[in-house]
Backbone as ProteinMPNN parsed JSONL, in Angstrom:
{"seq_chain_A": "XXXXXXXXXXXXXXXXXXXXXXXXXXXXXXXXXXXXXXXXXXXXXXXXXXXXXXXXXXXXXXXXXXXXXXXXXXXXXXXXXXXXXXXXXXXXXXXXXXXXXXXXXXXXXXXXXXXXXXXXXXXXXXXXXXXXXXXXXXXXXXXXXXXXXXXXXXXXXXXXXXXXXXXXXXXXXXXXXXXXXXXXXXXXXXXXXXXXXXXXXXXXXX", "coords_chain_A": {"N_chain_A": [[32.566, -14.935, -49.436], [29.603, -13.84, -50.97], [29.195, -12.042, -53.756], [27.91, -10.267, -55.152], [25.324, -10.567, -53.661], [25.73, -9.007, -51.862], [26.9, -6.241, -53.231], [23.991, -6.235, -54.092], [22.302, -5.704, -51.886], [23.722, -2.889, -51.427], [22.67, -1.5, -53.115], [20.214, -0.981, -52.341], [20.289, 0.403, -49.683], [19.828, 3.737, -48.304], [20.576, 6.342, -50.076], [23.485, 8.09, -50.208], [26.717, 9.837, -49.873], [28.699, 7.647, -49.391], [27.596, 5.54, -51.238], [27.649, 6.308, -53.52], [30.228, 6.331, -53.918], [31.481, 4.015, -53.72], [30.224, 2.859, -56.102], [31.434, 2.412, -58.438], [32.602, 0.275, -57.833], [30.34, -1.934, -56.69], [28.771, -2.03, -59.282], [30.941, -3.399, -61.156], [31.246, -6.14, -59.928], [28.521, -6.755, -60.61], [28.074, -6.48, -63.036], [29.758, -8.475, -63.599], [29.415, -10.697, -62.506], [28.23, -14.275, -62.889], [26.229, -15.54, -62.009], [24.003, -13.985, -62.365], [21.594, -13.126, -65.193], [21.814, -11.795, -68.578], [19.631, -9.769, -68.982], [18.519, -9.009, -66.679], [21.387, -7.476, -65.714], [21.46, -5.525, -67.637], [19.151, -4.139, -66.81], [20.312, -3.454, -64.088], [22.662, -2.104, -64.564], [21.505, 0.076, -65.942], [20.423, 1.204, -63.447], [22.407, 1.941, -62.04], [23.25, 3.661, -63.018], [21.503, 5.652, -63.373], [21.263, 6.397, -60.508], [24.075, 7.291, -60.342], [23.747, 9.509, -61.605], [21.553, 11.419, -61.104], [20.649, 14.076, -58.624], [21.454, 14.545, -55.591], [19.307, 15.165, -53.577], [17.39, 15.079, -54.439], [17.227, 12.189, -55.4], [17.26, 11.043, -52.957], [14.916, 11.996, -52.149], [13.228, 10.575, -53.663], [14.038, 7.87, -52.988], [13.195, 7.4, -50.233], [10.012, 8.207, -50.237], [9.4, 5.858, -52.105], [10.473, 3.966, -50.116], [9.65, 3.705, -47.488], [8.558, 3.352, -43.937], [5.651, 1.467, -43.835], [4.511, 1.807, -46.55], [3.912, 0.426, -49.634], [5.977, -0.673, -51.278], [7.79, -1.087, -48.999], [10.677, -1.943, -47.276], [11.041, -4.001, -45.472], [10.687, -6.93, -44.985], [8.884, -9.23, -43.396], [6.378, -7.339, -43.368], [5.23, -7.617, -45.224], [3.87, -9.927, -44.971], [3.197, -10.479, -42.451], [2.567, -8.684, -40.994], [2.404, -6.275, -38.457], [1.66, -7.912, -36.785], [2.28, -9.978, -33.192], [3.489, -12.506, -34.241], [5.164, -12.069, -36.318], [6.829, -10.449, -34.466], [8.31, -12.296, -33.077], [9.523, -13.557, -35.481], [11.478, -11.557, -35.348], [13.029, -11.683, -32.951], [13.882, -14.167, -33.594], [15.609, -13.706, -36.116], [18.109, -12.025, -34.861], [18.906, -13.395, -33.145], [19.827, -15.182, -35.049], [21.386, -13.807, -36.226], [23.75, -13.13, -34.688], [24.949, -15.487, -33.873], [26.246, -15.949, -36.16], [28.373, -14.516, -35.832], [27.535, -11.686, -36.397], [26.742, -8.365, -35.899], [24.332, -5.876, -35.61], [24.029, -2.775, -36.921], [22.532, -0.614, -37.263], [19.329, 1.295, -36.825], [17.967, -0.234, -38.263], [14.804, -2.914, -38.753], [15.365, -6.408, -37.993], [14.289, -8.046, -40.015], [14.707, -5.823, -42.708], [15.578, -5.723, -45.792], [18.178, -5.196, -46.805], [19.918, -5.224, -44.661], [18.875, -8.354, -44.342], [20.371, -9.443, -46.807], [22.929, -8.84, -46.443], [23.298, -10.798, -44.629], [23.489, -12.908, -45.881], [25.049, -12.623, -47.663], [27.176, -13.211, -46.499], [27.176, -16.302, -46.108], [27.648, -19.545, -47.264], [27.289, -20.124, -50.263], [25.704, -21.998, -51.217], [23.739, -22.47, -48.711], [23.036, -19.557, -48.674], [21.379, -19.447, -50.805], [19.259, -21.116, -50.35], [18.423, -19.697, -47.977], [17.523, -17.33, -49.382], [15.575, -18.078, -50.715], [13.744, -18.828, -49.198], [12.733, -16.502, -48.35], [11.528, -15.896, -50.27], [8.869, -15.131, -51.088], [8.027, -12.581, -49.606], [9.607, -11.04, -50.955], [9.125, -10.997, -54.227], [6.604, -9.887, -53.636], [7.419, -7.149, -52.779], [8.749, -6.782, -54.995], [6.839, -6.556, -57.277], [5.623, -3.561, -56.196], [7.55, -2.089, -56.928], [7.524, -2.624, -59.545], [5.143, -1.574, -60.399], [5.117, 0.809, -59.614], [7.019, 2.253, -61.604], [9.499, 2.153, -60.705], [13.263, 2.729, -60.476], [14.267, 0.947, -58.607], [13.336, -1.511, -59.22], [15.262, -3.43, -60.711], [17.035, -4.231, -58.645], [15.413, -6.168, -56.826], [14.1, -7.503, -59.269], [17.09, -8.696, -60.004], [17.385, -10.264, -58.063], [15.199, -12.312, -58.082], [15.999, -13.504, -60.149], [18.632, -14.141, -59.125], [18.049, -16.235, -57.378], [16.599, -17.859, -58.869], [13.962, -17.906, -59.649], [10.871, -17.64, -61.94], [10.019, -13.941, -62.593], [7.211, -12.449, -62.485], [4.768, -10.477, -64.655], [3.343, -7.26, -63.628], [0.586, -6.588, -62.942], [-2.279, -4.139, -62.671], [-3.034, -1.759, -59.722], [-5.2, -2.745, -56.851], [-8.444, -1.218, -56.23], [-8.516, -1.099, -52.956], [-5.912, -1.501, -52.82], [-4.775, 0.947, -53.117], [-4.921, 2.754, -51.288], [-3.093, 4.595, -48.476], [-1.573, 3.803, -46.014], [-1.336, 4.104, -42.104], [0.751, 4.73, -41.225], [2.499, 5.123, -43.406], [1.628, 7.545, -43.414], [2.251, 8.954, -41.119], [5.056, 8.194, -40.622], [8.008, 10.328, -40.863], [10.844, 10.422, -40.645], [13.581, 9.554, -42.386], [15.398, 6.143, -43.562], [18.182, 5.541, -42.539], [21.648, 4.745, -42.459], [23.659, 5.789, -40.475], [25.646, 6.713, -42.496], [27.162, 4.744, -43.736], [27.84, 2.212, -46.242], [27.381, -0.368, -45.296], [25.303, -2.32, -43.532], [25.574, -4.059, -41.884], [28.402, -5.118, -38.789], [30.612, -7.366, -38.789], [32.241, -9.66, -36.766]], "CA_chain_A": [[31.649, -13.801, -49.598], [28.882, -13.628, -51.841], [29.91, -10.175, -53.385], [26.497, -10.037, -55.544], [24.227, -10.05, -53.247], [26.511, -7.51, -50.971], [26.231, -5.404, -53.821], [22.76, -5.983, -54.329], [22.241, -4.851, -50.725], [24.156, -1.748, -51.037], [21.641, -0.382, -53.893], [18.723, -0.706, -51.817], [20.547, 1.368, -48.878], [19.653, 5.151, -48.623], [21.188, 6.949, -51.39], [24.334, 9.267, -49.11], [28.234, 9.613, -50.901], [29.574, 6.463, -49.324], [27.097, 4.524, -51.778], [28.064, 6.933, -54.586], [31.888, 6.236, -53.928], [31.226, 2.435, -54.014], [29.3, 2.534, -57.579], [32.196, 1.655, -59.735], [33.134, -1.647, -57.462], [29.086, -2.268, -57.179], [28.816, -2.349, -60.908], [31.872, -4.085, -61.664], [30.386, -6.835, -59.093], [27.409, -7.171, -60.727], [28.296, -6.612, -64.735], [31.278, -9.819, -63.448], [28.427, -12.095, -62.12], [28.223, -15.332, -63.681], [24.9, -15.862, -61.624], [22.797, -12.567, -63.041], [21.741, -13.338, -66.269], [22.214, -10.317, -69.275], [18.713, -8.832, -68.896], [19.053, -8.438, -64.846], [22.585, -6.912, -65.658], [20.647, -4.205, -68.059], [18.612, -3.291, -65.824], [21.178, -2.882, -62.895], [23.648, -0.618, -65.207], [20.557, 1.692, -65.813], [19.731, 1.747, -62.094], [23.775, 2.719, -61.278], [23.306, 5.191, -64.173], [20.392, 6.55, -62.681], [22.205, 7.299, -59.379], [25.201, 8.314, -60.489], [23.254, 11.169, -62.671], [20.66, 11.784, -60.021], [21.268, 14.984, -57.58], [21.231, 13.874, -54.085], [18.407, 15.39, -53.043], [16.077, 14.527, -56.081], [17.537, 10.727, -55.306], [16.863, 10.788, -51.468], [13.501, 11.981, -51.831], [12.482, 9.444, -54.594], [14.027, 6.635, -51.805], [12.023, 7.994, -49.194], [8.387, 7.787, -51.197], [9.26, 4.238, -52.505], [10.16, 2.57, -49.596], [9.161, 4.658, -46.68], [7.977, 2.651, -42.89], [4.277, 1.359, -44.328], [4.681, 1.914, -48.073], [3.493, -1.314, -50.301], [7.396, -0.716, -51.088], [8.863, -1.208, -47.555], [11.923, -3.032, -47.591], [10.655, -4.841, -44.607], [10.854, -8.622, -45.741], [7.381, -9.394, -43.359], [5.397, -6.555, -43.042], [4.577, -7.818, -46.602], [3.404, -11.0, -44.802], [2.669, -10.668, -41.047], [2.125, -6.745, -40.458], [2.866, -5.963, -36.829], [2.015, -8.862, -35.702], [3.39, -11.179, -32.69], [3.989, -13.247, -35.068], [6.652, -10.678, -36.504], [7.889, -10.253, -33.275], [8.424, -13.841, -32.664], [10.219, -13.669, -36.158], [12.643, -11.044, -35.502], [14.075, -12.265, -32.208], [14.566, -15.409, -34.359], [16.61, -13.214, -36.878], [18.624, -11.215, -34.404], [19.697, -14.493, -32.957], [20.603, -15.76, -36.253], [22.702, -13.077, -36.962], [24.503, -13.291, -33.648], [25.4, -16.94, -34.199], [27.05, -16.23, -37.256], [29.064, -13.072, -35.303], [27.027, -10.277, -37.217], [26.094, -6.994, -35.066], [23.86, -4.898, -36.266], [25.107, -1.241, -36.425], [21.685, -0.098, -37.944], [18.243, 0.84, -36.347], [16.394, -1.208, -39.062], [14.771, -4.194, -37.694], [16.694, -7.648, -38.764], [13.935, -8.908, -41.58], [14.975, -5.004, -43.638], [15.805, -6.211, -46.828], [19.534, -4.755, -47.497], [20.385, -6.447, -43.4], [19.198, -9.8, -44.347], [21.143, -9.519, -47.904], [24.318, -8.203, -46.032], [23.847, -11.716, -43.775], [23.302, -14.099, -46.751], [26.3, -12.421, -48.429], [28.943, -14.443, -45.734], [27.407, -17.818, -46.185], [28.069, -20.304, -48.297], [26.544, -19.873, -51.382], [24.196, -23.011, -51.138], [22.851, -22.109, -47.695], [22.462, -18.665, -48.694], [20.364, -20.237, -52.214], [18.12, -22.041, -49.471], [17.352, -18.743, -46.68], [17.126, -16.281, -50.1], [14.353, -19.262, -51.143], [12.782, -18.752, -48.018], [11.997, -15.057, -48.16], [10.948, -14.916, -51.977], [7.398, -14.893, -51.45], [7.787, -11.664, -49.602], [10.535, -10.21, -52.036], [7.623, -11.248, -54.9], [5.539, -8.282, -53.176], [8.316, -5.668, -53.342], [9.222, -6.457, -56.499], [5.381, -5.949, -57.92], [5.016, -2.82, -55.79], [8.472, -1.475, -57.739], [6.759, -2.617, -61.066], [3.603, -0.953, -60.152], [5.852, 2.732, -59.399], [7.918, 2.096, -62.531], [11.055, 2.659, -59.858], [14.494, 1.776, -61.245], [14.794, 0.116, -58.154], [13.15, -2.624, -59.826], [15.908, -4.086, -61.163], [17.267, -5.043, -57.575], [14.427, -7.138, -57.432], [14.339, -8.671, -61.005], [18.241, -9.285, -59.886], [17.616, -11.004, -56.702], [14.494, -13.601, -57.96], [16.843, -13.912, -61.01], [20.086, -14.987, -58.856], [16.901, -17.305, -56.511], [15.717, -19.099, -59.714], [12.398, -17.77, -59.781], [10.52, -16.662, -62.975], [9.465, -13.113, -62.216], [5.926, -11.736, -62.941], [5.111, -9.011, -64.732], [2.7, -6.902, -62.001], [-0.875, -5.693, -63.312], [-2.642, -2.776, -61.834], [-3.025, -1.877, -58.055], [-6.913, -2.909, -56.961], [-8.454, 0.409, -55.335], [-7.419, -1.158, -52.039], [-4.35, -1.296, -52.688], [-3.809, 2.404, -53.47], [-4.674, 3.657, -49.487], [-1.854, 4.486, -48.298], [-1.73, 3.205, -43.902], [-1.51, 5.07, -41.239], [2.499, 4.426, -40.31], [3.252, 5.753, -43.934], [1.252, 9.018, -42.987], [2.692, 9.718, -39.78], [6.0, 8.327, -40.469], [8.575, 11.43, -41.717], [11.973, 10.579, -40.788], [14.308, 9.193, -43.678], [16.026, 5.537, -43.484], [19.928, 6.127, -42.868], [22.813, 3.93, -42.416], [24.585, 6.245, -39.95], [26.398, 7.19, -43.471], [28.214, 3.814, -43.933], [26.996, 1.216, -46.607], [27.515, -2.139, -44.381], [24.631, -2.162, -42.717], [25.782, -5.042, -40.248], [29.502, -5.215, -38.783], [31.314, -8.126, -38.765], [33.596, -10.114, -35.852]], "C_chain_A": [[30.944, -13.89, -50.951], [28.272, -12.108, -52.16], [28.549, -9.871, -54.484], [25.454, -9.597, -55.034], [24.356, -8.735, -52.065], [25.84, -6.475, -51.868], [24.77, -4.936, -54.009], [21.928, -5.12, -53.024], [22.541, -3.355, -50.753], [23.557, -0.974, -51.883], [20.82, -0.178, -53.11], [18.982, 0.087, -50.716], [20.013, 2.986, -49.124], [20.386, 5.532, -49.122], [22.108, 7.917, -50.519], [26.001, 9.233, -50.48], [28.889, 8.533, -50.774], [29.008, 5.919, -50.49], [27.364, 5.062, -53.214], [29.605, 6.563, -54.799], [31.783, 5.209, -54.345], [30.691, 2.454, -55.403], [30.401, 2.006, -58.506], [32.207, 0.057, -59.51], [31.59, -2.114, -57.621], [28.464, -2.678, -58.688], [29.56, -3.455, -61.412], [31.464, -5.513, -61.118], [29.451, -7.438, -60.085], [27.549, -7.421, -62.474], [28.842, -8.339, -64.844], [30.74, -10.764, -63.122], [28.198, -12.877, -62.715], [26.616, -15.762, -63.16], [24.026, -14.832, -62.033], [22.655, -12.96, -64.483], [21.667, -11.668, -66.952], [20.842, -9.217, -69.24], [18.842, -8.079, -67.216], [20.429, -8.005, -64.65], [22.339, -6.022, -66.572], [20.672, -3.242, -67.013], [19.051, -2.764, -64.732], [22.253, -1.83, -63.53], [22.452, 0.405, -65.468], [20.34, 2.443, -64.739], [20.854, 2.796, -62.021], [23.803, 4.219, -61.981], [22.795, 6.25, -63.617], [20.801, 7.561, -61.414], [23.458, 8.209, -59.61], [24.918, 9.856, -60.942], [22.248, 12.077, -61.833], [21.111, 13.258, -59.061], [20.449, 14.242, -56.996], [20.127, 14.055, -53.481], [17.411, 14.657, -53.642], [16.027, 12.794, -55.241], [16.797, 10.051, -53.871], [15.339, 11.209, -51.118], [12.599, 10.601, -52.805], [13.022, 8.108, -53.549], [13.264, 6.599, -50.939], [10.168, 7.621, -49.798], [8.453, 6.503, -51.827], [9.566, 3.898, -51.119], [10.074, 2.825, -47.946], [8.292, 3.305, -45.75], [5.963, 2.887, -43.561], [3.527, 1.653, -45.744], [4.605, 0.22, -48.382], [4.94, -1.605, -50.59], [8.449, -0.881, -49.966], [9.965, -2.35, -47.842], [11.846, -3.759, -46.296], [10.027, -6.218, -44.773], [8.748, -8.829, -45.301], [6.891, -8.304, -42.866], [4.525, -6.663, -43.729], [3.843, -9.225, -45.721], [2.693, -11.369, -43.816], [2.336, -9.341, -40.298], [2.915, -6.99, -39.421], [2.17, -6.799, -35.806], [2.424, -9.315, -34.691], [4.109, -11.596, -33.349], [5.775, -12.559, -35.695], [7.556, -10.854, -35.742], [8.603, -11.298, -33.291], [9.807, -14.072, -34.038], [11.659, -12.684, -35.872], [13.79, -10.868, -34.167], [15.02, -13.328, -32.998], [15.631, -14.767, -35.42], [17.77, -12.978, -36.142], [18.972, -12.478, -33.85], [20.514, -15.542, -33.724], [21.967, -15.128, -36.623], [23.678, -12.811, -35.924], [25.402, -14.369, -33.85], [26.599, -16.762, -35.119], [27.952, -14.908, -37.193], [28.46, -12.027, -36.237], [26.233, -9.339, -36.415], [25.549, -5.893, -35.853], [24.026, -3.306, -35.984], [23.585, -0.167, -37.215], [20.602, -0.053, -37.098], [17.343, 0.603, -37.15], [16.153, -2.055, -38.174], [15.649, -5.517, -39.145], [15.544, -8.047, -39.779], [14.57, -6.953, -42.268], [15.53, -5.94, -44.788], [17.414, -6.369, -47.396], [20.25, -5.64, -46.302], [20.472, -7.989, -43.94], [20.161, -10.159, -45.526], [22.33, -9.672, -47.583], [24.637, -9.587, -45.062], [23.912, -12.54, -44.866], [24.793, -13.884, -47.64], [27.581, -13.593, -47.66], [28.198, -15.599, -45.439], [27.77, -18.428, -47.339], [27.158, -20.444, -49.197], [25.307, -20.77, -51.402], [23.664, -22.676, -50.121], [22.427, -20.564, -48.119], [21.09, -18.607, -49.776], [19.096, -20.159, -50.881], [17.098, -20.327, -48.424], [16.742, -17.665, -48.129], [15.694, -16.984, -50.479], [13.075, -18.773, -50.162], [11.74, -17.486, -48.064], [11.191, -14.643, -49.617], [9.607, -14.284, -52.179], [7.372, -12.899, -51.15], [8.799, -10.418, -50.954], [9.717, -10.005, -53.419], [7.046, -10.04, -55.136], [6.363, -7.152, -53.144], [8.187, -5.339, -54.48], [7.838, -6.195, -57.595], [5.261, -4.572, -58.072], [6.22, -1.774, -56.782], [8.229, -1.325, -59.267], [5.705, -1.69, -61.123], [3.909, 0.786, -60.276], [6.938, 2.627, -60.477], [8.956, 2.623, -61.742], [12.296, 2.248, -60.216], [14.92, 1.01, -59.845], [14.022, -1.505, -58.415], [13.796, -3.501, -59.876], [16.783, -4.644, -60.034], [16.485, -5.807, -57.346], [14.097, -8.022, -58.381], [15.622, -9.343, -60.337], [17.833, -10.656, -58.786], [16.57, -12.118, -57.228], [15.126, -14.047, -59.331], [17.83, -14.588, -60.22], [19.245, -16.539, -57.949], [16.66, -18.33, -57.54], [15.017, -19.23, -59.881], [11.736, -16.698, -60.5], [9.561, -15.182, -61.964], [7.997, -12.74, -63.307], [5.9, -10.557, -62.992], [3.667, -8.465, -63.966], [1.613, -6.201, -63.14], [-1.434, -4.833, -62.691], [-3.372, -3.119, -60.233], [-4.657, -2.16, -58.264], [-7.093, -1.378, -56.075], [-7.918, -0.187, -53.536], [-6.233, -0.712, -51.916], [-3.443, -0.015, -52.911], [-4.186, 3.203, -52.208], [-4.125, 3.44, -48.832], [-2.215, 4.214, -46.199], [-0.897, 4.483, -43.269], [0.171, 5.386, -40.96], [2.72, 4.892, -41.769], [2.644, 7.578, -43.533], [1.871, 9.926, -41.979], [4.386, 9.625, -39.985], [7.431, 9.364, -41.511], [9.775, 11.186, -41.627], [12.969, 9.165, -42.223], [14.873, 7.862, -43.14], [17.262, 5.803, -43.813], [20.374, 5.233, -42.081], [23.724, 4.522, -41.587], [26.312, 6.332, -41.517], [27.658, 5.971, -44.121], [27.535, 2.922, -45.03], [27.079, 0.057, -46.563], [26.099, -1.663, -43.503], [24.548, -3.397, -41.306], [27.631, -4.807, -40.333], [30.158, -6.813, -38.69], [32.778, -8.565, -37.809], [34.302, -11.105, -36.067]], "O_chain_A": [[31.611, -14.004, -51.979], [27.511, -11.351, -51.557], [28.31, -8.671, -54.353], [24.725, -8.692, -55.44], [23.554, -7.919, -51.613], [24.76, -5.927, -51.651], [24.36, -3.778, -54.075], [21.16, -4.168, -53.166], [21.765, -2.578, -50.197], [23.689, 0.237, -51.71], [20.503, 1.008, -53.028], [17.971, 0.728, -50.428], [19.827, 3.323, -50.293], [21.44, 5.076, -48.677], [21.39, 8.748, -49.963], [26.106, 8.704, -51.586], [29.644, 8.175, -51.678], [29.96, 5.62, -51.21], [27.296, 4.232, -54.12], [30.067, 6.543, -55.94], [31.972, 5.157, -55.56], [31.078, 1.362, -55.818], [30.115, 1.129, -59.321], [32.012, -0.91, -60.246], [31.388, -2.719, -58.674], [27.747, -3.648, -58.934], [29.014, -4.374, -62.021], [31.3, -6.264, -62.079], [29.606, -8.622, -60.382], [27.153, -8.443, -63.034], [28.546, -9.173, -65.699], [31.3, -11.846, -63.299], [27.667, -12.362, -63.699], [25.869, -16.299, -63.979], [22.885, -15.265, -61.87], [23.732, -13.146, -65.05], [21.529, -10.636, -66.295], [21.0, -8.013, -69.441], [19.169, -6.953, -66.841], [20.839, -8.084, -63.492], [23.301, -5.259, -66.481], [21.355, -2.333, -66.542], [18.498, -1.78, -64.241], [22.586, -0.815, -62.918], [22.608, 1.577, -65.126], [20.139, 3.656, -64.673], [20.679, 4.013, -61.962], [24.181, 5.343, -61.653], [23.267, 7.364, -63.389], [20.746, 8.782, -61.274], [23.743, 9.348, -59.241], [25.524, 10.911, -60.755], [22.206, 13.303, -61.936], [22.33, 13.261, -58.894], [19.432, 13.612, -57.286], [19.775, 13.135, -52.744], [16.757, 13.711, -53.203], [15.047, 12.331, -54.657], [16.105, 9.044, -53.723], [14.708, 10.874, -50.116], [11.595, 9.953, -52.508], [12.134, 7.27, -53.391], [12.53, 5.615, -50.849], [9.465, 6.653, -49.508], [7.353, 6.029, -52.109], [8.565, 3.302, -50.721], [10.53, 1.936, -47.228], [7.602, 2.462, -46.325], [5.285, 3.908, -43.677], [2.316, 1.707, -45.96], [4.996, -0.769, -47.761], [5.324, -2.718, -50.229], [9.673, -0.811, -50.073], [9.92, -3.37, -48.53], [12.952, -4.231, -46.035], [8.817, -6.405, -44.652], [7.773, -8.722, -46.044], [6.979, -8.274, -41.639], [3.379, -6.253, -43.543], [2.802, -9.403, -46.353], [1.804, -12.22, -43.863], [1.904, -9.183, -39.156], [3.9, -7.729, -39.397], [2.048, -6.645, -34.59], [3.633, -9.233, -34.908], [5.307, -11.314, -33.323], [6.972, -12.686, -35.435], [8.707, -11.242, -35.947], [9.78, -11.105, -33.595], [10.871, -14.616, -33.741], [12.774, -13.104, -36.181], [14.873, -10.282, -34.168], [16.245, -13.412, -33.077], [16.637, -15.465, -35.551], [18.719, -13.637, -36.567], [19.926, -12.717, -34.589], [21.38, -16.35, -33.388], [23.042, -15.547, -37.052], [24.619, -12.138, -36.345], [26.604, -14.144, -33.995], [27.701, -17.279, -34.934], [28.257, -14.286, -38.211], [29.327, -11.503, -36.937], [25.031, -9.565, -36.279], [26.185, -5.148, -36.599], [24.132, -2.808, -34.863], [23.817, 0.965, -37.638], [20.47, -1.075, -36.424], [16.175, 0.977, -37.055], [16.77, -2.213, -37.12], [16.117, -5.516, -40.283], [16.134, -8.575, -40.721], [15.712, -7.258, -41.924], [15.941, -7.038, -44.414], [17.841, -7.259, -48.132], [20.999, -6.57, -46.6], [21.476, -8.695, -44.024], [20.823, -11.18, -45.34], [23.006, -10.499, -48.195], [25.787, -9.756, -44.659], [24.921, -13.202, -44.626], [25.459, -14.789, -48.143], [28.425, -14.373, -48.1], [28.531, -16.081, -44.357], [28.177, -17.818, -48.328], [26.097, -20.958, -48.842], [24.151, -20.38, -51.566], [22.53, -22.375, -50.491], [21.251, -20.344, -47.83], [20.074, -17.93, -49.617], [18.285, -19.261, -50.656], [15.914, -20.027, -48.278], [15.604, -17.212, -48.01], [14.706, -16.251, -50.501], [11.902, -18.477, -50.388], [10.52, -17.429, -47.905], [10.562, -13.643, -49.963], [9.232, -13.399, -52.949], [6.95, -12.071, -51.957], [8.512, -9.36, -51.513], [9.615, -8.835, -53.787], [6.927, -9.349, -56.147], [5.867, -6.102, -53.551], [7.786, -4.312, -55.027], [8.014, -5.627, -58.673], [4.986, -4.026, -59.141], [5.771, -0.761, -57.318], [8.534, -0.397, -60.016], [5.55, -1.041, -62.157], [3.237, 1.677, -60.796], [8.003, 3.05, -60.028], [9.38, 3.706, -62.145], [12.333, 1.019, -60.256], [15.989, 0.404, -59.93], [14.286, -2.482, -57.714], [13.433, -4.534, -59.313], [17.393, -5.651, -60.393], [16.953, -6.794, -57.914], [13.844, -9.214, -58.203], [15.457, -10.525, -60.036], [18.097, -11.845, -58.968], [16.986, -13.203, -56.821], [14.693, -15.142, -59.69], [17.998, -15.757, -60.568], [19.772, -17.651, -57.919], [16.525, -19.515, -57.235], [14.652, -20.329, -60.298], [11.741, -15.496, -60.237], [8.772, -15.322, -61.03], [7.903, -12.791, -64.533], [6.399, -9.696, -62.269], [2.856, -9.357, -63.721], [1.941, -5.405, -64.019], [-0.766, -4.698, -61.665], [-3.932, -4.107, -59.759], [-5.3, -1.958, -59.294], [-6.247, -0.69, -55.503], [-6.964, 0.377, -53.001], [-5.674, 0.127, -51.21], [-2.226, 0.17, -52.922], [-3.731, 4.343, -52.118], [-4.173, 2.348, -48.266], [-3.16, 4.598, -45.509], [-0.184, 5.382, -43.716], [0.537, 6.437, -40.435], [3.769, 5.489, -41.529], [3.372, 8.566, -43.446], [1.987, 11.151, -41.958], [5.087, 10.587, -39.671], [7.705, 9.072, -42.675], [10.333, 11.69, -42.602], [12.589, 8.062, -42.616], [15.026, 8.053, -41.933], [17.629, 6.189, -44.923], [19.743, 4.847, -41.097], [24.83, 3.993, -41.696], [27.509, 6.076, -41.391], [28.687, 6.228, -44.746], [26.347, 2.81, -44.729], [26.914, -0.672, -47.541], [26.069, -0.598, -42.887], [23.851, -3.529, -40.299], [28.217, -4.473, -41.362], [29.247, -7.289, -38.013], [33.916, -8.116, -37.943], [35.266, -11.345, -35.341]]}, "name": "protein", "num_of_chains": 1, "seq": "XXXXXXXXXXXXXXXXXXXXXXXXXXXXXXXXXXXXXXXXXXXXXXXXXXXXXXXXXXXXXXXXXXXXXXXXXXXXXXXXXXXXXXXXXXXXXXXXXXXXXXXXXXXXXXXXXXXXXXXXXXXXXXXXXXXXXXXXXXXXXXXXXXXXXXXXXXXXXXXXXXXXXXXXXXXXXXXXXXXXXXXXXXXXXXXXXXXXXXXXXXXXXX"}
C-alpha cells in the first residue's frame, strides 16, 4: 500500500466526521513520507489545520464551490481534457475495467477518472506502476492544480503534493483569461453535494 497517496485521496473527499476522525493518521502519513519533499509537507499541515479548525458547514460549502460537477476545479481527471465526450466514455469503461481486474468495486457514484477513486486505485500497486499511471494523468492534474492556484484554495497543496510525489516541477498559475471565468451550464444546474455515502474509502477492496 501506497499510504501517501491513500491519504492524499482522503483530503480531496467531501469534508463529513469520518475524514475528521482520520486527520491525525492522514497527517502522520504524510509529515512520515520520505517521497513529499518539506515544502509539499507545509502546505499539507496547513490544509489539515484548516479542516480541523473549519466548522463543517463553512468547510462543506467551500468543497462544494471548488470542485462542484463543471467547475474549472472538478476533480474529474478528463473533463479537464475530453469534456463529455465519447471519447470519455470510451475512457471510463476502460477504467472501470481496470479497477475490476485488480478486485476494486466501486462503492461511490463518482465516475472512475474522479480524482480521490483513481488515487484510492494507485494506492494498492506497486509503487513503480503506480509512478507510471500517476505520470499518465498529470497533464490533467496540471489543470486542477492551476484552477486551485487561481481560487487561492488550501486544497492546493493536494496538488503541489501529488506533481511533487510524480516528479514534475509545478507552475505557478497566472490569471484566468475572461473565458475562463464563465462558469458552464452543468455547474449552474448542478446543486447536489459530492458524498462518499459517509465513509472515506471511496473504492472497496476483495
Amino acid at each position: 500500500m501506497i499510504w501517501e497517496l491513500k491519504a492524499l485521496a482522503c483530503l480531496l473527499l467531501y469534508p463529513d466526521e469520518d475524514l475528521l476522525t482520520s486527520l491525525p493518521e492522514i497527517e502522520s502519513t504524510l509529515q512520515g513520507s520520505e517521497e513529499l519533499d518539506g515544502d509539499s509537507k507545509r502546505r499539507l499541515e496547513e490544509l489539515i489545520g484548516w479542516i480541523r479548525e473549519a466548522d463543517m458547514s463553512s468547510l462543506q460549502a467551500a468543497y462544494v464551490s471548488t470542485f462542484d460537477i463543471g467547475k474549472h476545479g472538478s476533480l474529474n481527471l478528463f473533463e479537464h481534457t475530453q469534456g463529455d465526450s465519447r471519447d470519455r466514455g470510451h475512457v471510463m469503461v476502460e477504467l472501470n475495467r481496470l479497477y475490476k481486474e485488480h478486485g476494486l468495486e466501486l462503492t461511490t457514484t463518482e465516475l472512475p477518472d474522479h480524482l480521490p477513486v483513481f488515487l484510492e486505485f494507485l494506492s494498492g500497486l506497486e509503487r513503480e506502476d503506480a509512478q507510471l499511471w500517476l505520470e499518465s494523468v498529470i497533464g490533467p492534474i496540471e489543470k486542477i492544480d492551476r484552477e486551485l492556484q487561481l481560487d487561492e484554495s488550501p486544497w492546493e497543496a493536494v496538488t503541489a503534493a501529488l506533481l511533487n510525489f510524480a516528479g514534475t516541477e509545478r507552475e505557478i498559475a497566472s490569471e484566468r483569461t475572461s473565458g475562463e471565468m464563465i462558469p458552464t451550464l452543468d455547474a449552474e444546474y448542478y446543486e447536489s453535494p459530492v458524498t462518499f455515502g459517509g465513509s472515506i474509502d471511496p473504492v472497496t477492496s476483495h
